[in-house]
ROLOVO-488946 format. One line per 10 residues: number of its first residue (from 1); for each residue x, y, z of C-alpha. Coordinates in steps of 0.5 Angstrom, whole numbers. Layout:
! residues N
NUM> X/Y/Z ~ ...
***
This chain:
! residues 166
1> 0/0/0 ~ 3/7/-1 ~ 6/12/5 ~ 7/19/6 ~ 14/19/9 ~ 10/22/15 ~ 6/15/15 ~ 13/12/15 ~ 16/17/20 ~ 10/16/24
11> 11/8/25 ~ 18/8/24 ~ 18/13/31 ~ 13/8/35 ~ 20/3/35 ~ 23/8/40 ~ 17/9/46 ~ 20/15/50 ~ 21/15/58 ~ 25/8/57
21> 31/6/60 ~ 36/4/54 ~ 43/2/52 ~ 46/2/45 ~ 51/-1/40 ~ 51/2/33 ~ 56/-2/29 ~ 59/-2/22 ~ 60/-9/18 ~ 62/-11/12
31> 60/-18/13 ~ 53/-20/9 ~ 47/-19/14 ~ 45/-26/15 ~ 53/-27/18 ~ 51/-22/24 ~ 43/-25/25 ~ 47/-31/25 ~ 51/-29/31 ~ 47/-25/34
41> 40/-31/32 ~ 42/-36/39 ~ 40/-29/43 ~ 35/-26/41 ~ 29/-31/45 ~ 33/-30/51 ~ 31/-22/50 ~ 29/-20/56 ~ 25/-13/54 ~ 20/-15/49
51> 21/-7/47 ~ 29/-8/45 ~ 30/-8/37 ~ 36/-11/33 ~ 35/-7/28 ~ 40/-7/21 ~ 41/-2/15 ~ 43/-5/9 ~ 46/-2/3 ~ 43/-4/-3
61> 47/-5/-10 ~ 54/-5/-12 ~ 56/1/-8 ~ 57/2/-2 ~ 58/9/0 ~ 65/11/0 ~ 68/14/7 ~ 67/21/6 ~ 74/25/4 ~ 73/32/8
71> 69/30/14 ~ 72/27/22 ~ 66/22/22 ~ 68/19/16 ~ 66/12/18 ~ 63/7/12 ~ 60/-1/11 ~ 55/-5/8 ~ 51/-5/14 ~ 50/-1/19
81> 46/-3/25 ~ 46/-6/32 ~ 42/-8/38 ~ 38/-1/41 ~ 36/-5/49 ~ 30/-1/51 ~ 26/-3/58 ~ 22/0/64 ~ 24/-1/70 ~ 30/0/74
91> 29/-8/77 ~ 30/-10/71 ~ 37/-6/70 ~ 43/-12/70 ~ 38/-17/67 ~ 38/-12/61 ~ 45/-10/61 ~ 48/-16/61 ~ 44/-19/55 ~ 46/-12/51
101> 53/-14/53 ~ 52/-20/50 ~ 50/-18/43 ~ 55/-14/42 ~ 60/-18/44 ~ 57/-23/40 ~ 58/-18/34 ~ 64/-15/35 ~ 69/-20/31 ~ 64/-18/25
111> 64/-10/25 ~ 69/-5/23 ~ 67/1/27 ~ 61/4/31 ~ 58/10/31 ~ 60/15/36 ~ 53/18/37 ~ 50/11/40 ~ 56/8/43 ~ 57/7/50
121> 65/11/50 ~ 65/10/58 ~ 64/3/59 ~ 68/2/52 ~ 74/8/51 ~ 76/4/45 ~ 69/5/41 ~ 71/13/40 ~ 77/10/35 ~ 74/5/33
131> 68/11/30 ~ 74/14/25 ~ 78/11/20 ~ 84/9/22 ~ 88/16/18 ~ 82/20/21 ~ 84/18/28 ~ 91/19/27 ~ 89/26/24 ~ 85/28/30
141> 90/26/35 ~ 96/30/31 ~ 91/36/31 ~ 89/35/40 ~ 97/34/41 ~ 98/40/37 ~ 93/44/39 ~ 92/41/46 ~ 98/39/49 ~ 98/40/56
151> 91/36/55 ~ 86/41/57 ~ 81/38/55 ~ 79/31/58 ~ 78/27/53 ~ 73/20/52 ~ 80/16/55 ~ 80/20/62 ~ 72/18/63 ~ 67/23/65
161> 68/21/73 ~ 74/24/72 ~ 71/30/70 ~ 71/36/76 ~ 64/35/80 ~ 61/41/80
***
């Protein structure tokens, strides 16, 4: 049946209810996505929150999008996606928690980067790299050593708790 995109919008927005709890783990693989649903497949039933979404992006046809030349967050595969864990209650934190852990370490040997904005950079520091292209990294890090030498600046390796209360 035919949809306007505000239809399409509108169902695509009921996967993320608001007020829940949540953990994310966007990923970038160039594995085929039945490679990823096989890794993650033994998991699923055991999904605690009936509100949790694994959810995959596949790009179509010959060409996969290149990593952009002039842009930081440069990062580029043939399937971008991951777990999005979501439930209710507090109670329900660990059970939840150790389930996503799961996932994403279930998919973690088949993907080649995460994206920066939906990646837990406090529990997993090495995601902040893993987000850049390897030279993208390295240039980040030459212009912070050249323009922060004396590490003004925190950064995702120091960890928010390492941030002045205040």
């Amino acid at each position: 049946m035919p949809l306007t995109f505000e239809q399409l919008f509108d169902m695509s927005g009921a996967l993320w209810p608001d007020g829940l709890r949540s953990r994310v783990e966007a990923t970038y693989s160039n594995h085929s996505p039945g490679d990823l649903i096989e890794a993650v497949l033994p998991l699923l039933p055991a999904a605690p929150s009936s509100t949790s979404v694994f959810l995959l992006t596949i790009f179509c046809g010959p060409d996969v999008p290149a990593a952009q030349k002039d842009m930081a967050c440069s990062m580029s595969s043939a399937v971008y996606g991951g777990p999005w864990t979501m439930w209710h209650e507090a109670a329900d934190d660990r059970t939840n928690t150790d389930w996503h852990r799961a996932m994403v370490g279930a998919l973690r040997p088949l993907t080649v980067g995460c994206y920066l904005g939906e990646s837990n950079t406090i529990e997993n520091p090495d995601s902040v790299a893993r987000a850049f292209t390897p030279e993208k990294w390295q240039r980040l890090c030459a212009l912070r050593s050249r323009h922060d030498p004396e590490r003004v600046f925190f950064d995702y390796y120091d960890g928010f708790d390492a941030a002045p209360a205040g």
